[in-house]
NUPA-69401 format. One record per residue (C-alpha): residue number from 1; x, z, y; residue in three letters; chain. Coordinates in Angstrom, 1 decimal. Layout:
residues N
   num        X        Z        Y   residuo   cadena
   NUM        X        Z        Y       ALA        A
...
END
This chain:
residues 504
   num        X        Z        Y   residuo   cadena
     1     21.9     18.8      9.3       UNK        A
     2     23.1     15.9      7.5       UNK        A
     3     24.0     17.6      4.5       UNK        A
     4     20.7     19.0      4.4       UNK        A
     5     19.1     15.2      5.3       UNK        A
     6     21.7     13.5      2.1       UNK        A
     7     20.6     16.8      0.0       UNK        A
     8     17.0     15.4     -0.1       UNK        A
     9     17.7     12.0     -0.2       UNK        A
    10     19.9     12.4     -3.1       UNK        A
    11     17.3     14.6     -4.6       UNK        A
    12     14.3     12.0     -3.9       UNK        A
    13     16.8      9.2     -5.4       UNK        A
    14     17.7     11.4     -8.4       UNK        A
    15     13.5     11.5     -9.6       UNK        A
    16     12.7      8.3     -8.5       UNK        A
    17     15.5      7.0    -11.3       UNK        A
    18     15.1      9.5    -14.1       UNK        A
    19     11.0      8.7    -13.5       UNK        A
    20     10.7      5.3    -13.3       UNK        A
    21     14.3      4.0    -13.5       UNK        A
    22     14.4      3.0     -9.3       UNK        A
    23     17.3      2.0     -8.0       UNK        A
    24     18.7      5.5     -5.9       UNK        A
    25     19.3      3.4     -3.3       UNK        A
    26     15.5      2.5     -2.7       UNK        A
    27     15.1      6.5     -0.9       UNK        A
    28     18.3      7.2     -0.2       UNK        A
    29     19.2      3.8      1.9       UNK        A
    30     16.4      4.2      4.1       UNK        A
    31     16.9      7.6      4.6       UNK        A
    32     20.3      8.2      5.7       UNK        A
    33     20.2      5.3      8.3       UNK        A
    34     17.1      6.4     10.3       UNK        A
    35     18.3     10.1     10.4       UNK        A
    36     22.0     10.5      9.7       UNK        A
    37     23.9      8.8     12.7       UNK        A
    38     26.8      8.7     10.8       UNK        A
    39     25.0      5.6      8.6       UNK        A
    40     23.4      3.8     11.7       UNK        A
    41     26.7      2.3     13.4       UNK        A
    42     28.8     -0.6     12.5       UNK        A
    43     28.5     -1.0      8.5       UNK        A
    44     26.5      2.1      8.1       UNK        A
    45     23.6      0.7      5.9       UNK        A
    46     26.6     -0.7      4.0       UNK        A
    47     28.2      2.9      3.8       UNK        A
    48     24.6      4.1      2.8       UNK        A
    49     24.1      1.6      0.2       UNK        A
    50     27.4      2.2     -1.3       UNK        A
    51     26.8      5.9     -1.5       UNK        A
    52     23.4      5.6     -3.0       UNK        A
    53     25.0      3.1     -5.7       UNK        A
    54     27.6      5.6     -6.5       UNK        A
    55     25.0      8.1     -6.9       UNK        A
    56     23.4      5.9     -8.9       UNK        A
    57     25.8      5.6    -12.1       UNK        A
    58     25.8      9.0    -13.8       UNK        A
    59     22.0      9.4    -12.2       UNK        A
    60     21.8      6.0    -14.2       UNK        A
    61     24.0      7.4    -17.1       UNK        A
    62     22.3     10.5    -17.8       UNK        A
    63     19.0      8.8    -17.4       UNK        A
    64     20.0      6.5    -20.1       UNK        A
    65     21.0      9.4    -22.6       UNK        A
    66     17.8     10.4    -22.3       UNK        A
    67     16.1      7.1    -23.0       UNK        A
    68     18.0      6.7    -25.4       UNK        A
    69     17.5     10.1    -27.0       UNK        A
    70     14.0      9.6    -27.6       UNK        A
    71     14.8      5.4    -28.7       UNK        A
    72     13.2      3.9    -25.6       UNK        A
    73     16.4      1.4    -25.0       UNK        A
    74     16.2     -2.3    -26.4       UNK        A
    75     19.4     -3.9    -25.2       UNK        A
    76     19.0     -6.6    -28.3       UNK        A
    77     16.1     -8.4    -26.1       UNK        A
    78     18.0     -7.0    -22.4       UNK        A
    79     21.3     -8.6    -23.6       UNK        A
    80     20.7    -11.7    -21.8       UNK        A
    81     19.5    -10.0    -18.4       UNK        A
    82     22.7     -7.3    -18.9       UNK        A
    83     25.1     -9.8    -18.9       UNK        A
    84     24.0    -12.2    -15.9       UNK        A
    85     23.1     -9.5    -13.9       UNK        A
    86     26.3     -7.7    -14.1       UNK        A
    87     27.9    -10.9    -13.6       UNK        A
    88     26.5    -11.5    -10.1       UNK        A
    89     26.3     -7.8     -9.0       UNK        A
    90     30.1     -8.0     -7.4       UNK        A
    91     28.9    -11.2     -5.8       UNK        A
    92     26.2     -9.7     -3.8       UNK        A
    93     28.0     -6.7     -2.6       UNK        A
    94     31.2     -8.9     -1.3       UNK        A
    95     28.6    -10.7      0.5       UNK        A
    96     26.2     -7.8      2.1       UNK        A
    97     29.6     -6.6      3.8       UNK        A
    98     29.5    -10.3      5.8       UNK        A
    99     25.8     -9.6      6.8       UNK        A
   100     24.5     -8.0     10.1       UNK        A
   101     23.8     -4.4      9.4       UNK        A
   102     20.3     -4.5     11.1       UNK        A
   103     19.1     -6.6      8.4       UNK        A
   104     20.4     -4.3      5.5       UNK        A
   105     18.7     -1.2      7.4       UNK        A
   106     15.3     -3.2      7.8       UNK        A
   107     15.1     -4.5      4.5       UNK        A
   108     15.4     -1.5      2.6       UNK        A
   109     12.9      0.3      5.0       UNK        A
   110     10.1     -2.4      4.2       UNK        A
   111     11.3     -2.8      0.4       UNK        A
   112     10.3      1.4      0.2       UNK        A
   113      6.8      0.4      1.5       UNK        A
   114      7.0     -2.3     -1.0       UNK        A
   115      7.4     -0.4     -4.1       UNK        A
   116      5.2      2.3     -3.1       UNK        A
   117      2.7      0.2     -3.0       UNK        A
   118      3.1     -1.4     -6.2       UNK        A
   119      3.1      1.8     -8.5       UNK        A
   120      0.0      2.8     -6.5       UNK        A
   121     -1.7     -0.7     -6.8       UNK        A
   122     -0.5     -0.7    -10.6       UNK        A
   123      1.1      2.6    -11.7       UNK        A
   124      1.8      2.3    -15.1       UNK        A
   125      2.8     -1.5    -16.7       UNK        A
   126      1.4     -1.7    -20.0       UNK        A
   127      3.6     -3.7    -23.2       UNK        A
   128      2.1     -7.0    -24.1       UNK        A
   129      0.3     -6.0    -27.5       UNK        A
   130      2.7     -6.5    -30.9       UNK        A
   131      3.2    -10.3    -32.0       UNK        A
   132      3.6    -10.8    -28.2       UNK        A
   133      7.0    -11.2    -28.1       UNK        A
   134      7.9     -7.4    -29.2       UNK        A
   135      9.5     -9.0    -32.4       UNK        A
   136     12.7     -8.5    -31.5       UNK        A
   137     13.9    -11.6    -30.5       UNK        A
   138     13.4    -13.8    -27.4       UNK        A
   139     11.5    -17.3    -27.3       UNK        A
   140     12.6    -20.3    -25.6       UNK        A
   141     10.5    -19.2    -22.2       UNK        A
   142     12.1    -15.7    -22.6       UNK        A
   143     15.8    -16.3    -22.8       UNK        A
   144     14.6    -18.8    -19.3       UNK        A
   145     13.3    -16.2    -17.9       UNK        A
   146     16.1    -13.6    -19.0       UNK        A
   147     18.6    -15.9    -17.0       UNK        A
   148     16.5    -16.6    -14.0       UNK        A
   149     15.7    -13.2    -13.2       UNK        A
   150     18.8    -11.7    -14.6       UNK        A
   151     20.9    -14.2    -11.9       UNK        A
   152     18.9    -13.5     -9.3       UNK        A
   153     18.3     -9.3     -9.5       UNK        A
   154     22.3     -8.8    -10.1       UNK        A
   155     22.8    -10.8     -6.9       UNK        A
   156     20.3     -9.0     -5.1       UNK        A
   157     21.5     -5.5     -6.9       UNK        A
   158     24.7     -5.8     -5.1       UNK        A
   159     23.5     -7.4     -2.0       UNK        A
   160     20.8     -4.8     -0.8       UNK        A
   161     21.5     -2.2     -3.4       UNK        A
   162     18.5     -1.5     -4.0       UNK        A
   163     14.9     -3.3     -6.1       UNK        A
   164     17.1     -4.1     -9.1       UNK        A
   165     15.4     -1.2    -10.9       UNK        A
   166     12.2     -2.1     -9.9       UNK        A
   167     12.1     -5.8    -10.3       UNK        A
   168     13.6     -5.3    -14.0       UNK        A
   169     11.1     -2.9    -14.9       UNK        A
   170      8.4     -5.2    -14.1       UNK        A
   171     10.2     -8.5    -15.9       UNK        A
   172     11.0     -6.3    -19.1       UNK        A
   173      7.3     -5.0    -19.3       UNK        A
   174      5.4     -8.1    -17.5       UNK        A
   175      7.6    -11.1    -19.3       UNK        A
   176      9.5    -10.0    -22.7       UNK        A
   177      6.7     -7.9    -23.6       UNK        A
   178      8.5     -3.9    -23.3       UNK        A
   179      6.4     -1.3    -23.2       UNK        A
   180      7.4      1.3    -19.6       UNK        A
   181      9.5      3.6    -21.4       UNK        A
   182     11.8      1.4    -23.3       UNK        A
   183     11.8     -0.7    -20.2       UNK        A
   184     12.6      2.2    -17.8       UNK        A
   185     15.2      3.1    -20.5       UNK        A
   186     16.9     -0.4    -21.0       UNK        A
   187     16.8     -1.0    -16.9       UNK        A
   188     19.1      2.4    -16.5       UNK        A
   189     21.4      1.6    -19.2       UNK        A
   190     21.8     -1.8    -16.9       UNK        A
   191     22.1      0.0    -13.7       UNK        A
   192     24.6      2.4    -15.0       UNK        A
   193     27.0     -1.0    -15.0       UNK        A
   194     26.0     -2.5    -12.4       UNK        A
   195     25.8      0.6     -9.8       UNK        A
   196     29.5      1.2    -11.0       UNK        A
   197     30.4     -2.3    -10.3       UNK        A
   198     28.9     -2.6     -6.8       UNK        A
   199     30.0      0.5     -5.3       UNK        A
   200     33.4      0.0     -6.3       UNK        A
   201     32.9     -3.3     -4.5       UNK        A
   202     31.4     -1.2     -1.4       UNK        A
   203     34.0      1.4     -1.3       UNK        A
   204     36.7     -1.5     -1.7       UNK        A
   205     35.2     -3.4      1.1       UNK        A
   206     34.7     -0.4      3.3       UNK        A
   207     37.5      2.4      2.5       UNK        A
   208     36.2      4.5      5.0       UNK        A
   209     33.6      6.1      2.8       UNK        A
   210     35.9      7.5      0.6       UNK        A
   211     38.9      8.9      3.5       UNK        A
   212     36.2     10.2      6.1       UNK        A
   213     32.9     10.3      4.3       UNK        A
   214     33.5     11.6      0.5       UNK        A
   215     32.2     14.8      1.0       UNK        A
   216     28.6     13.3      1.7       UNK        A
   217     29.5     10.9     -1.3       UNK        A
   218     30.3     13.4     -3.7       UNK        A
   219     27.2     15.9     -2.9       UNK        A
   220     25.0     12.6     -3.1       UNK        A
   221     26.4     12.1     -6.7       UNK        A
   222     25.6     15.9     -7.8       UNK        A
   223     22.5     15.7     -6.4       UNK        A
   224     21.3     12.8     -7.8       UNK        A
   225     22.7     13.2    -11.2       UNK        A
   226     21.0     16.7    -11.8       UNK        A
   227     17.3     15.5    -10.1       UNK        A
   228     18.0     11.9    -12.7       UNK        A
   229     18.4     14.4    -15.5       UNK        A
   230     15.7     16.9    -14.9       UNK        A
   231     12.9     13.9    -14.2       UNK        A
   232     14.0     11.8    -17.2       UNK        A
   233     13.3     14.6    -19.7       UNK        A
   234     10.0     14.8    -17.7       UNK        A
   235      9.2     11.2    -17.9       UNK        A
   236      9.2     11.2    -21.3       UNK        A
   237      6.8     13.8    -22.0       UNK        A
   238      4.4     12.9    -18.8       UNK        A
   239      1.8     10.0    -18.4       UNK        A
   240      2.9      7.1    -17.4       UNK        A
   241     -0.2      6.3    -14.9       UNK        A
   242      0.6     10.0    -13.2       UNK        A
   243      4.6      9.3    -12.9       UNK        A
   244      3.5      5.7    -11.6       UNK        A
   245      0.8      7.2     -9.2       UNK        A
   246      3.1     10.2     -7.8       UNK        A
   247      5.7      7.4     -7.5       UNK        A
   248      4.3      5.2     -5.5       UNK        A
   249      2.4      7.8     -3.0       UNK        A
   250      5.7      9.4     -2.1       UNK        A
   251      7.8      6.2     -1.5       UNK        A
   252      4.8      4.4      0.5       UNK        A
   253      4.7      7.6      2.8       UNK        A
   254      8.0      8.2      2.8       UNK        A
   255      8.3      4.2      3.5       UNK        A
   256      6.3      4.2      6.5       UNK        A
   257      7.3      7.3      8.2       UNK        A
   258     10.8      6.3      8.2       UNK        A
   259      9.6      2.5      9.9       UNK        A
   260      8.1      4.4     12.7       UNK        A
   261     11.4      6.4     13.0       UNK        A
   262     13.4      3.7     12.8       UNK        A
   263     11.7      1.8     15.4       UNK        A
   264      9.8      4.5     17.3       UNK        A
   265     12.5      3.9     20.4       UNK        A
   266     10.9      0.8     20.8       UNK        A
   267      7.5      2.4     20.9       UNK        A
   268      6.7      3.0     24.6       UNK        A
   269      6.1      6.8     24.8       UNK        A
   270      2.7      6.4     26.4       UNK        A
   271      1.4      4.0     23.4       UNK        A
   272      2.7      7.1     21.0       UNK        A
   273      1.1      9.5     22.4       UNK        A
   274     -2.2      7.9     23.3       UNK        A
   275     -2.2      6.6     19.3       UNK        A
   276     -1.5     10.2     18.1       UNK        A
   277     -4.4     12.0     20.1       UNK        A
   278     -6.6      8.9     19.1       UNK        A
   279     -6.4      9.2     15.5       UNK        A
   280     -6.4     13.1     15.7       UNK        A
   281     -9.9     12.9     17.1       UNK        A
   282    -11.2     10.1     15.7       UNK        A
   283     -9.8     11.4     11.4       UNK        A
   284    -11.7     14.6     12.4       UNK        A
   285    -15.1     12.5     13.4       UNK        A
   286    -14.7     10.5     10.1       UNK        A
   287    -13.7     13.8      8.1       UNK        A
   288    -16.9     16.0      9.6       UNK        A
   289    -19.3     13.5      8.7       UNK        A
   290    -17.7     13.3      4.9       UNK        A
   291    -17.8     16.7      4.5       UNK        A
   292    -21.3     16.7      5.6       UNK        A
   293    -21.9     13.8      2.8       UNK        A
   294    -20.2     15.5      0.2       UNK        A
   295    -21.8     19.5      0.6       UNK        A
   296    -25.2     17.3      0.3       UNK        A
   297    -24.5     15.1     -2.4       UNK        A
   298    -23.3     18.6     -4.9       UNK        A
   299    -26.4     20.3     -3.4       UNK        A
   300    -29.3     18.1     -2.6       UNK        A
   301    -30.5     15.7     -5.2       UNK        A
   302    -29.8     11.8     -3.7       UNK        A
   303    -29.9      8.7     -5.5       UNK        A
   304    -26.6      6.9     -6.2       UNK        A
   305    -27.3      4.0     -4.2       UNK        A
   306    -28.6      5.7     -1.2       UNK        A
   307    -25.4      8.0     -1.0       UNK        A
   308    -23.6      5.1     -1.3       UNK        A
   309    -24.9      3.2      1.6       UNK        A
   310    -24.8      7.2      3.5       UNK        A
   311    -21.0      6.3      3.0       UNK        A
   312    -20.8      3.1      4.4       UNK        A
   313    -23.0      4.2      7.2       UNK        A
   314    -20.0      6.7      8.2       UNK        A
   315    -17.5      4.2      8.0       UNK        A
   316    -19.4      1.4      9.6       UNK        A
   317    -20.2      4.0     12.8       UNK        A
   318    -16.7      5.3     13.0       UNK        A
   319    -16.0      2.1     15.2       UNK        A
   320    -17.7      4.0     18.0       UNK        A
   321    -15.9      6.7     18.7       UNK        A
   322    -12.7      5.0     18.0       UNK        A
   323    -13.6      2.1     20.7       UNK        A
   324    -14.8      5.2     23.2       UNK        A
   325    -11.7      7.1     22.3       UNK        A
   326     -9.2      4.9     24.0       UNK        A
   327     -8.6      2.7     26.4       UNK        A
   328     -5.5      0.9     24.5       UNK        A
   329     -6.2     -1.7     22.2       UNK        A
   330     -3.1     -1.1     20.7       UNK        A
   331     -3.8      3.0     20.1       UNK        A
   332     -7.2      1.8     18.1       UNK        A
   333     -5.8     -0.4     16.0       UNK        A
   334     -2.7      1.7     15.3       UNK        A
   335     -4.7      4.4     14.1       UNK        A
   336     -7.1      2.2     12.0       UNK        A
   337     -3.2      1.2      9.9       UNK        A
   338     -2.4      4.9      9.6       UNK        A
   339     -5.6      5.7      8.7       UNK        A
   340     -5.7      2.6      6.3       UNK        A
   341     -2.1      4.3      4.6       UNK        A
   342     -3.4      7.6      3.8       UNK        A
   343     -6.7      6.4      2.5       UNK        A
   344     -5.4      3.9      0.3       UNK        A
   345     -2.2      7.1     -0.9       UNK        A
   346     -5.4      9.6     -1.5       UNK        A
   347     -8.2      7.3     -3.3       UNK        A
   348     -5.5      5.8     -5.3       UNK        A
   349     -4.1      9.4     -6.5       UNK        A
   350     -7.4     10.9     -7.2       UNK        A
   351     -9.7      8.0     -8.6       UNK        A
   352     -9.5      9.1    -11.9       UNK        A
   353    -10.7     12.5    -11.6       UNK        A
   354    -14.2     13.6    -12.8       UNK        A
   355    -14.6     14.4     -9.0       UNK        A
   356    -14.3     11.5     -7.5       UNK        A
   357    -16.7     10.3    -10.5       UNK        A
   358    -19.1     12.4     -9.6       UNK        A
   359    -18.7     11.9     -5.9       UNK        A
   360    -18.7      8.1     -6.1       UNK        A
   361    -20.2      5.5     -8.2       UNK        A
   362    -18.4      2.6     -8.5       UNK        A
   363    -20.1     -0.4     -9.9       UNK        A
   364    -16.6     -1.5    -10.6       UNK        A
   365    -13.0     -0.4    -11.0       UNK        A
   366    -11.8      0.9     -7.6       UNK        A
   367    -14.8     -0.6     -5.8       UNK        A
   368    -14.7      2.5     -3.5       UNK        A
   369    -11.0      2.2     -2.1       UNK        A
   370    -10.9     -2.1     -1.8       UNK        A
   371    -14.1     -1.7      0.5       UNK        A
   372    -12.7      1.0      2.6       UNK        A
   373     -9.7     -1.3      2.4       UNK        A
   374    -11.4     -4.4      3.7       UNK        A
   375    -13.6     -3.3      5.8       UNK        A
   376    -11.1     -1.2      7.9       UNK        A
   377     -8.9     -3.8      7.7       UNK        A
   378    -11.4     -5.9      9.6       UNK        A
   379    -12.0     -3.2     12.1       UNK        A
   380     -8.5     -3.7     12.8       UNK        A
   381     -8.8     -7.8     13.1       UNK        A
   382    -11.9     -8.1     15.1       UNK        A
   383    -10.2     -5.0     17.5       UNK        A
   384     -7.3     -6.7     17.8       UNK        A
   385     -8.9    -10.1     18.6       UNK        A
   386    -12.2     -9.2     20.8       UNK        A
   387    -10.0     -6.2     22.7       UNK        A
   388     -6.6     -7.3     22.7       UNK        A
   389     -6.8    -11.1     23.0       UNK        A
   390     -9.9    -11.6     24.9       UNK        A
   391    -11.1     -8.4     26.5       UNK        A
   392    -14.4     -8.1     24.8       UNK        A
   393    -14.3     -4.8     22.9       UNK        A
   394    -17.9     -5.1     22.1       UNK        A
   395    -18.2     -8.0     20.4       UNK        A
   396    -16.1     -6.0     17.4       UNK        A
   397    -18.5     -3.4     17.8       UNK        A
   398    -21.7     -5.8     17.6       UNK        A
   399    -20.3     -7.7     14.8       UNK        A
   400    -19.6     -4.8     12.4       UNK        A
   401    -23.3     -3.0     13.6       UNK        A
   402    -24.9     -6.6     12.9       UNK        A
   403    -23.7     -6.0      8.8       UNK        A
   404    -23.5     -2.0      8.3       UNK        A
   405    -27.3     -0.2      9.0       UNK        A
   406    -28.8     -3.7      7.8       UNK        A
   407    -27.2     -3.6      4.8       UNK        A
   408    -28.4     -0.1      3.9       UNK        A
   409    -31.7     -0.7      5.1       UNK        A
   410    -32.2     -3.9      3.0       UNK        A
   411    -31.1     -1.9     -0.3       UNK        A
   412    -33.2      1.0      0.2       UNK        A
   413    -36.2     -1.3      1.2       UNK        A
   414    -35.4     -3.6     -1.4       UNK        A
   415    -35.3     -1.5     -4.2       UNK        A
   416    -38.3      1.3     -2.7       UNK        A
   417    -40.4     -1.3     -1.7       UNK        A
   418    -39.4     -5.2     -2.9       UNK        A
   419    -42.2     -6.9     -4.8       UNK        A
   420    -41.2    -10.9     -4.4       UNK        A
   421    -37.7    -11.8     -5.9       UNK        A
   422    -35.7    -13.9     -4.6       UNK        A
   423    -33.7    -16.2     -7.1       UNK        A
   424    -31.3    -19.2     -7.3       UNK        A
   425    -28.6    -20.3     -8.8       UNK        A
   426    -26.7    -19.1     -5.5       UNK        A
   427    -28.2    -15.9     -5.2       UNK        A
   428    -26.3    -13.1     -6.9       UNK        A
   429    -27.8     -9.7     -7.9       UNK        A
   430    -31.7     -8.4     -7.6       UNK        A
   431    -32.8     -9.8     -4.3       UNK        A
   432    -36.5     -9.6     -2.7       UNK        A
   433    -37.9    -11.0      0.7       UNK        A
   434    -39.2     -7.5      1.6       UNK        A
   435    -35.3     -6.3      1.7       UNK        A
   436    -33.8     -9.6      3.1       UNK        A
   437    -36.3     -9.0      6.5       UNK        A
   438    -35.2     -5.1      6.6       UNK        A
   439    -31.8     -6.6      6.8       UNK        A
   440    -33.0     -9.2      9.6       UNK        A
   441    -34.9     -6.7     11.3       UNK        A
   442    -32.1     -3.6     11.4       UNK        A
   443    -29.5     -6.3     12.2       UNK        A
   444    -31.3     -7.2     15.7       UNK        A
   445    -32.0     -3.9     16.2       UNK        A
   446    -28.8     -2.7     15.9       UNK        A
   447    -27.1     -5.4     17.5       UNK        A
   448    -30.0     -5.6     20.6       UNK        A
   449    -28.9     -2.2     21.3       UNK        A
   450    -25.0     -2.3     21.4       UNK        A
   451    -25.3     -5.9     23.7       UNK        A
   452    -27.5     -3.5     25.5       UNK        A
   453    -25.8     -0.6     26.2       UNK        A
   454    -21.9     -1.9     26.1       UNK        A
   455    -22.7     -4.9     28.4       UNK        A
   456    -24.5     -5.6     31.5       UNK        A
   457    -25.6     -9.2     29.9       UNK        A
   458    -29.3     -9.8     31.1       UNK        A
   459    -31.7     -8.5     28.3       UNK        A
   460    -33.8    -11.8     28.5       UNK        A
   461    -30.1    -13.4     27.1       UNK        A
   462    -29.6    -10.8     24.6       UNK        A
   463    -33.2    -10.7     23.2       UNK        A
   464    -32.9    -14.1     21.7       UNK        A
   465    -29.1    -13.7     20.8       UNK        A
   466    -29.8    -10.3     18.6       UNK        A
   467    -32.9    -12.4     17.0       UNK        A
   468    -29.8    -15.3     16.4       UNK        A
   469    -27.7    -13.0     14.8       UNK        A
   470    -29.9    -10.7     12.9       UNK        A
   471    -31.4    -13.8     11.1       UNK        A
   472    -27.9    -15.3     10.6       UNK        A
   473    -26.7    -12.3      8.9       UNK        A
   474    -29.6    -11.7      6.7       UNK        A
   475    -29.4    -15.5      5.2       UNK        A
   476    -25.2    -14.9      5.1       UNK        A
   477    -25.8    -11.9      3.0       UNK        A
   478    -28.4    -13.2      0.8       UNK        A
   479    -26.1    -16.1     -0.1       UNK        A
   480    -22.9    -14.2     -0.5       UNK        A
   481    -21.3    -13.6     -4.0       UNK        A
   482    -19.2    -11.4     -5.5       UNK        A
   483    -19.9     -8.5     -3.3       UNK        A
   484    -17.9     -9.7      0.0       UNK        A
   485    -20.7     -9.4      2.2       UNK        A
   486    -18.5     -6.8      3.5       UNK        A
   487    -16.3     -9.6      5.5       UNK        A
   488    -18.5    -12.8      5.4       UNK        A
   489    -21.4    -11.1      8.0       UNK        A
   490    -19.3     -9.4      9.9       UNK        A
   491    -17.4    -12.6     10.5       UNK        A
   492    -20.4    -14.9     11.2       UNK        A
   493    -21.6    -12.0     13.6       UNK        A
   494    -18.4    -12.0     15.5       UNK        A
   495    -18.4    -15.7     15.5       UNK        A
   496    -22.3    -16.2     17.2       UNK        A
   497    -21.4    -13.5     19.6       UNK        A
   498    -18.2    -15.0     21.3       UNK        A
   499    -20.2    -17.9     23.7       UNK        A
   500    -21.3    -14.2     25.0       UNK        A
   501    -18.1    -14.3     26.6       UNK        A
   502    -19.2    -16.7     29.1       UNK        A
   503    -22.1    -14.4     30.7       UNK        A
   504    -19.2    -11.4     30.7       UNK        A
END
């Protein structure tokens, strides 16, 4: 079974390098210490590491042929960064062997998550345009720069074996002005030295891996080498934005599954299992009621900005059945991060498509997926807060109704039926009174009847409170710029709700 486990390691490694010129051990680390026991005693992450670095040079190496094949190296303007960072590599690998093991494991689980985000936040890193410092030679700034980085990334390199690729692919294209290939190309080339240098360091610190443990070292190699190959030649004939994309979903998911492994012994087996039948139920509430949208948006005629605030109408009433799901705190707001993973893996993967074009209208870049973003994100805060610090699930549940069905009701008012504008110099977008008081109005409305139903507060108490809020929220939203209405009501709901605590 560990064979098969280093097989796909090796093979994960292996693409990840030849793609985007990762360092192997990014994958592979992670990996082999949450499911190969052999890697998870005393200086296992440091056997792991060394095993992924090993992997890593004629990965590296053939990688770099291939680069270099279709002239996508620079090492005139990588000299500087070649030099210091093989300098320090050796350094940092003498002194990973000194540290705690735990740390070495921990930090290369959360450095996958890391990096899958990254690529998935910005997949492909476009080259400074020509005349900014693609000349050929470094400025002043540069050569700083060159030394600074280079210093610290070999350090690193050979301390946690893994991020060198990463962080040199972003200096190369970010600071001296590369464009990805010739930066992916020139960071291999660089890793071919320095994964040679550290892992003969690793193997001299720890001669185990080579008396007891070579067979997984040398199928890791193979492995590696041939996936390094096969995805370079790809790389160069793919777009860079897809290899970026693909990139960063895998490591991410990979990234967070392994976290959950790693830890999931300190997971009590009754939070596990109540989180796992909560987020079943409540993924195929929010997924029946999207399908629904989407069948009637290809097949009934609706206007953009009424489907649009359909969709936040699904999300904003999701809290519901998530609150009524469970009776753990902790099982709500687990499920909101899981959920928050594979929403932000899927929109991020398909949000070029003519699809998602078609199914969404954006009124800016990726204005879809940083709402869902936020405003789950909040789910999770006010949860946390009203159920898990002070008991009070509904005040999360009042707050997010006080901002979600006023909100749509003030744009479809507002634009169907708004005659008087509302204007100032703080007042952002087309704004009328006629919208502003559907707002007011659906926001006590909706707030009335949550107090109402999830509290046995007197209604003569809750009356004037929902009138308090709902006029709150509608002057909050009016006044709001930049489109983060989405937090700022939500927040000044939760906050006028909490003396409500006192009558509880």
């Amino acid at each position: 079974m560990e064979y098969i486990v280093v097989a796909i390691a090796s093979l994960i490694a292996g693409v990840g390098t030849g793609l985007v010129g990762l360092s192997a051990a990014t994958a592979m680390v992670p990996l082999l210490v949450v499911l190969c026991p052999t890697f998870g005693g005393e200086h296992g992450a440091y056997m792991a590491t060394a095993i992924a670095l090993a992997s890593d040079i004629l990965g590296s190496a053939v990688t770099t042929a291939v680069y270099a094949k279709n002239k996508n190296i620079d090492l005139k303007r990588g000299l500087i960064m070649l030099i210091c960072i093989i300098g320090m590599c050796a350094i940092g690998s003498v002194a990973a062997f000194f540290t705690k093991q735990q740390v070495l494991g921990g930090f290369s689980l959360l450095l996958c998550v890391a990096i899958g985000i990254r690529f998935l936040v910005k997949p492909d890193s476009k080259e400074r345009e020509p005349g900014e410092g693609n000349t050929g030679r470094l400025s002043a700034g540069q050569i700083a720069l060159s030394l600074f980085f280079g210093l610290t990334i070999g350090f690193g390199t050979g301390y946690f074996g893994s991020g060198g690729g990463m962080m040199m692919l972003i200096v190369f294209t970010a600071m001296l002005g590369f464009d990805r290939k010739t930066a992916v190309g020139t960071s291999t080339f660089i890793m071919t030295f320095t994964a040679l240098i550290a892992s003969v360091s690793h193997i001299l610190m720890e001669p185990t891996l080579l008396l007891e443990e070579w067979r997984y070292l040398l199928l890791a190699i193979v492995v590696a080498t041939v996936a390094s190959l096969i995805s370079a030649r790809l790389a160069n004939k793919v777009n860079g934005r897809v290899v970026g994309l693909v990139t960063g979903a895998l490591l991410l998911a990979l990234g967070v599954t392994l976290v959950i492994l790693h830890y999931i012994e300190y997971i009590p087996a009754l939070l596990l299992s109540e989180t796992l039948k909560t987020f079943g139920i409540w993924i195929l509430c929010i997924a029946a009621a999207a399908l629904v949208l989407i069948v009637l948006r290809f097949t009934v005629h609706i206007a953009d900005y009424i489907f649009r605030k359909l969709l936040h109408m699904v999300a904003i009433f999701s809290i519901l059945p998530l609150v009524l799901l469970t009776d753990m705190w902790l099982a709500a707001v687990a499920s909101i991060g899981i959920f928050l993973v594979l929403i932000f893996i899927a929109l991020r993967l398909i949000d070029t498509l003519p699809f998602y074009k078609r199914l969404f209208v954006e009124k800016r870049d990726h204005e879809v997926l940083f709402s869902f973003l936020a405003l789950f994100a909040m789910f999770a805060v006010f949860l946390a807060v009203s159920w898990g610090l002070l008991r009070a699930p509904f005040i999360a549940v009042a707050a997010v109704m006080a901002w979600g069905p006023g909100d749509a009701m003030a744009a479809i008012v507002g634009r169907r039926l708004g005659k008087r504008k509302i204007t100032g110099r703080l007042v952002e977008g087309t704004k009328t009174v006629e919208g502003t008081l559907a707002m007011a109005a659906t926001s006590f409305t909706a707030v009335l009847l949550t107090l109402l139903f999830m509290t046995a507060i007197p209604w003569y108490i809750v009356l004037p409170a929902s009138l308090l809020i709902g006029a709150a929220c509608a002057l909050v939203e009016l006044f709001t710029l930049g489109g983060w209405d989405t937090v700022t009501v939500p927040t000044t709901a939760f906050a006028l709700l909490l003396p409500l605590l006192l009558l509880v």
